[in-house]
Structure formats: structure tokens, C-alpha cells
C-alpha positions as CSV (number, residue, x, y, z in Angstrom):
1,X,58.0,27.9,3.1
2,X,54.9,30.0,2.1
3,X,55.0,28.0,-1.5
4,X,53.5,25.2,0.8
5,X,50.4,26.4,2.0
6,X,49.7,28.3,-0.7
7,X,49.7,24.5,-2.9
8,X,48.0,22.9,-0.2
9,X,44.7,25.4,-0.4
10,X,45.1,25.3,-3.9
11,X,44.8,21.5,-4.6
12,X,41.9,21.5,-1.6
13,X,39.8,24.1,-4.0
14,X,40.7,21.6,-6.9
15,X,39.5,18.7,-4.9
16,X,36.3,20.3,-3.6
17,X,35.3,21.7,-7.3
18,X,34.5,18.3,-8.1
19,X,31.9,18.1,-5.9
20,X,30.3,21.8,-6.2
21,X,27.2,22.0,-8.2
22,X,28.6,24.7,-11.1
23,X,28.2,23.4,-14.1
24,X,30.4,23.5,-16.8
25,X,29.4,23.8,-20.3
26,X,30.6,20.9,-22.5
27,X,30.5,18.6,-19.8
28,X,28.1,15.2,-19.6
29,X,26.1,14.5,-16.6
30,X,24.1,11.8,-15.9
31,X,20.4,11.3,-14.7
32,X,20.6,10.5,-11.5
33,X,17.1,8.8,-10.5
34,X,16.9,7.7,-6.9
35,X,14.2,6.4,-4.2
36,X,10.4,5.0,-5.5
37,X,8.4,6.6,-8.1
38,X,4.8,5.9,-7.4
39,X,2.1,6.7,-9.8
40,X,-1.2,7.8,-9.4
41,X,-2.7,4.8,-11.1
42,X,-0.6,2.8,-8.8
43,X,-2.2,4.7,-5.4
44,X,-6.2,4.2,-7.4
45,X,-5.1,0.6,-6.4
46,X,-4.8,1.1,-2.8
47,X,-8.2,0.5,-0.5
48,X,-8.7,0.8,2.8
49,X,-8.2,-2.5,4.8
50,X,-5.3,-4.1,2.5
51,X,-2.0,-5.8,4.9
52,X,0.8,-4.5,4.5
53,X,1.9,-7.6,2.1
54,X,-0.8,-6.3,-0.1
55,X,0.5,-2.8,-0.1
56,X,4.2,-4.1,-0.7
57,X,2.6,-5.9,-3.9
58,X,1.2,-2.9,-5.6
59,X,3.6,-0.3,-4.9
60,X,6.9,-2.2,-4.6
61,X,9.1,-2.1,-0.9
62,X,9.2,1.3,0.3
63,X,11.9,3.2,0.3
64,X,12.4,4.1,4.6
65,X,10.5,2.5,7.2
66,X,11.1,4.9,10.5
67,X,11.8,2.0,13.4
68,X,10.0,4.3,16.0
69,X,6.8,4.9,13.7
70,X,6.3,1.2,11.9
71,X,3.0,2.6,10.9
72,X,4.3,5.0,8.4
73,X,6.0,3.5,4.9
74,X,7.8,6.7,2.9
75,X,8.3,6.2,-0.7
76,X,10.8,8.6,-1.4
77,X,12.0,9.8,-4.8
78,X,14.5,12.5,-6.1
79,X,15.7,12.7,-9.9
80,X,18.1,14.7,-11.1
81,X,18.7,15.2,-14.4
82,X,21.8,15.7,-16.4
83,X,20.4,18.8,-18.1
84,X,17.1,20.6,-15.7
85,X,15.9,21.2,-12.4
86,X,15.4,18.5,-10.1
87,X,12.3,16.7,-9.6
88,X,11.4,15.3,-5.9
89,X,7.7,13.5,-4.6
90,X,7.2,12.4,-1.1
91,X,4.1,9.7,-0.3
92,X,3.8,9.1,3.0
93,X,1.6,5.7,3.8
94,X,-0.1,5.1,7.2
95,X,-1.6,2.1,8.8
96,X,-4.0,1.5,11.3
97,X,-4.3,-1.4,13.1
98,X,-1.8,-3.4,10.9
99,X,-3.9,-2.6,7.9
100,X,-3.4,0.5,5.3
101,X,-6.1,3.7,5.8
102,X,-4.6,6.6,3.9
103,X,-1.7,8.5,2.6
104,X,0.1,11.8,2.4
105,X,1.7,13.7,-0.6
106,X,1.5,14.5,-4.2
107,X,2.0,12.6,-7.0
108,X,4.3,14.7,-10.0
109,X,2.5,15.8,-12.6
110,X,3.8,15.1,-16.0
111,X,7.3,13.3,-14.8
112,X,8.2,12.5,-18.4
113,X,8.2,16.3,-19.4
114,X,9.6,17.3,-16.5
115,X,12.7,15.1,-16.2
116,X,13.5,14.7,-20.3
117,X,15.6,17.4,-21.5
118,X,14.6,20.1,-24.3
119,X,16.7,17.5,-27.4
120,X,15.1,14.3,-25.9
121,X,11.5,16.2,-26.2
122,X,12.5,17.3,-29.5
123,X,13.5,14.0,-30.6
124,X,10.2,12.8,-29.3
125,X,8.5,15.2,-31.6
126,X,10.1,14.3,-35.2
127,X,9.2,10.4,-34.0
128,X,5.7,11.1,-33.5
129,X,6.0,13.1,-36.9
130,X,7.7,10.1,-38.5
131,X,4.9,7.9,-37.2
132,X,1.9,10.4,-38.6
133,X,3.5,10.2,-41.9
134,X,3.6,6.2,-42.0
135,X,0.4,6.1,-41.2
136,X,-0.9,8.5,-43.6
137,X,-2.1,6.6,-46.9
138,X,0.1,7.5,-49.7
139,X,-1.3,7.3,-53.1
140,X,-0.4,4.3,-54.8
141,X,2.4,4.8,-58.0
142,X,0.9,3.5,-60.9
143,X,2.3,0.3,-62.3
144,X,2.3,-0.7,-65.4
145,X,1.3,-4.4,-66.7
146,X,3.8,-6.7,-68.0
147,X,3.6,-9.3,-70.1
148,X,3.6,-12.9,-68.3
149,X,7.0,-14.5,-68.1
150,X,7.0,-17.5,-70.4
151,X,9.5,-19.2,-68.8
152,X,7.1,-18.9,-65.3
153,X,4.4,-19.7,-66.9
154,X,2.7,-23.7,-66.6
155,X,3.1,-24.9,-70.6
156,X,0.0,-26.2,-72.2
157,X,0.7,-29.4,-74.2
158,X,0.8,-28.9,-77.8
159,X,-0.8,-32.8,-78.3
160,X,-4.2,-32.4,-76.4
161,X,-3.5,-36.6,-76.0
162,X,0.3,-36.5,-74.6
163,X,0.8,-35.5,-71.1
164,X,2.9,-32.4,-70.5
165,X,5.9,-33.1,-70.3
């Protein structure tokens, strides 16, 4: 009788590992990007006085609307990546009035190097190399000159008073 309980906590450990956050080496995990990722370029856009159509347009649908505060859009974003530290931003939007007047929260700085692993950065690297070294001018190998082809070449007519044949 004790062999029972003893499997039963033993396949509920098993079951809960899979969700735990150790990680274990050798594994693959994928980014997981979720929620709204507003730029800072995107919020420039925003003036005082758009509708809320307008906002909708430049930043896309946001990602919760609170039912008891209508006023307030949040555009929400977590990523997690495989490989790193998450990454979260928060915007809060307010309206006045039925029109936009300001918003709340920071805008990440440098997403791309903050969410790419250390090979996808290094990969990055040897591409930008790759690209320096196509654009550099190489110098040209000399070639020598070859005679013309006659077989390419148009035939003059031997007779200056028959046409080529």
C-alpha cells in the first residue's frame, strides 16, 4: 500500500517539472512574444486631439481596454526569449473628452539587442562584415587580350562588287 502514494507524488513532481522555469541545458525554447510593441516613432505620431479611430490607426488595437475606465487603452507587451531575460513595456493611453491627451510609460530601449540572443548577435556581426567586404572595391585582375574570334567576327567580302554572302 505505501508503493501507491509514494508513485502518485512522484508522477505529480514529473507533471509539474514541465511547467517550472529550470532550465535544462540542451533543450530548445522558443521566443515567446506577446501583447503590442509600440515604438517611439510610433507615439512621435500621436497629437493631442486625435479620436480614438485615429489612435487605433497609428498604433494598432490595444491590447486591454478596462470596461470601468474606457478612457485608458494599455498596450501591453512581454517577450520572452528562448535564451535571456525577459523584456516587458507598459504604455498606458488616456483620453479626455473622447479625444487622446497623453500617455504613460517607457518605451524599451534597444529591443533588438535586448531580445536576440548572444549567436543571433554574432551572426549579425559576420553579415555586416560580409557586407563591408562586398562593398569594398577590389582591384581588378588583369586580363589579358585575345585575339578576335574569326568565326564571330562579320566577314568582309573578298569582291568589293559581290555582296557578302
Amino acid at each position: 500500500m505505501p508503493r501507491i502514494p509514494v508513485a502518485l507524488i512522484l508522477t505529480a513532481l514529473l507533471a509539474t517539472t514541465g511547467c517550472s522555469t529550470l532550465r535544462f541545458p540542451g533543450v530548445y525554447r522558443i521566443d515567446i512574444p506577446q501583447g503590442n510593441f509600440v515604438t517611439e516613432e510610433m507615439l512621435d505620431e500621436l497629437e493631442p486631439g486625435m479620436s480614438p479611430e485615429q489612435v487605433r490607426y497609428v498604433l494598432g488595437a490595444p491590447t486591454l481596454v478596462d470596461p470601468f475606465t474606457p478612457d485608458k487603452w494599455f498596450y501591453l507587451m512581454t517577450y520572452r526569449p528562448g535564451k535571456g531575460d525577459k523584456v516587458s513595456q507598459q504604455i498606458v493611453l488616456h483620453f479626455e473628452n473622447g479625444s487622446y491627451s497623453h500617455h504613460e510609460g517607457e518605451v524599451i530601449e534597444d529591443f533588438r539587442k535586448k531580445t536576440s540572443s548572444q549567436q543571433d548577435r554574432e551572426l549579425q556581426r559576420k553579415l555586416e562584415e560580409r557586407k563591408r567586404e562586398d562593398v569594398s572595391p577590389e582591384p581588378a585582375p588583369a586580363t589579358q587580350q585575345q585575339a578576335p574570334d574569326p568565326e564571330t567576327q562579320p566577314q568582309e567580302p573578298s569582291d568589293p562588287g559581290q555582296p557578302a554572302a
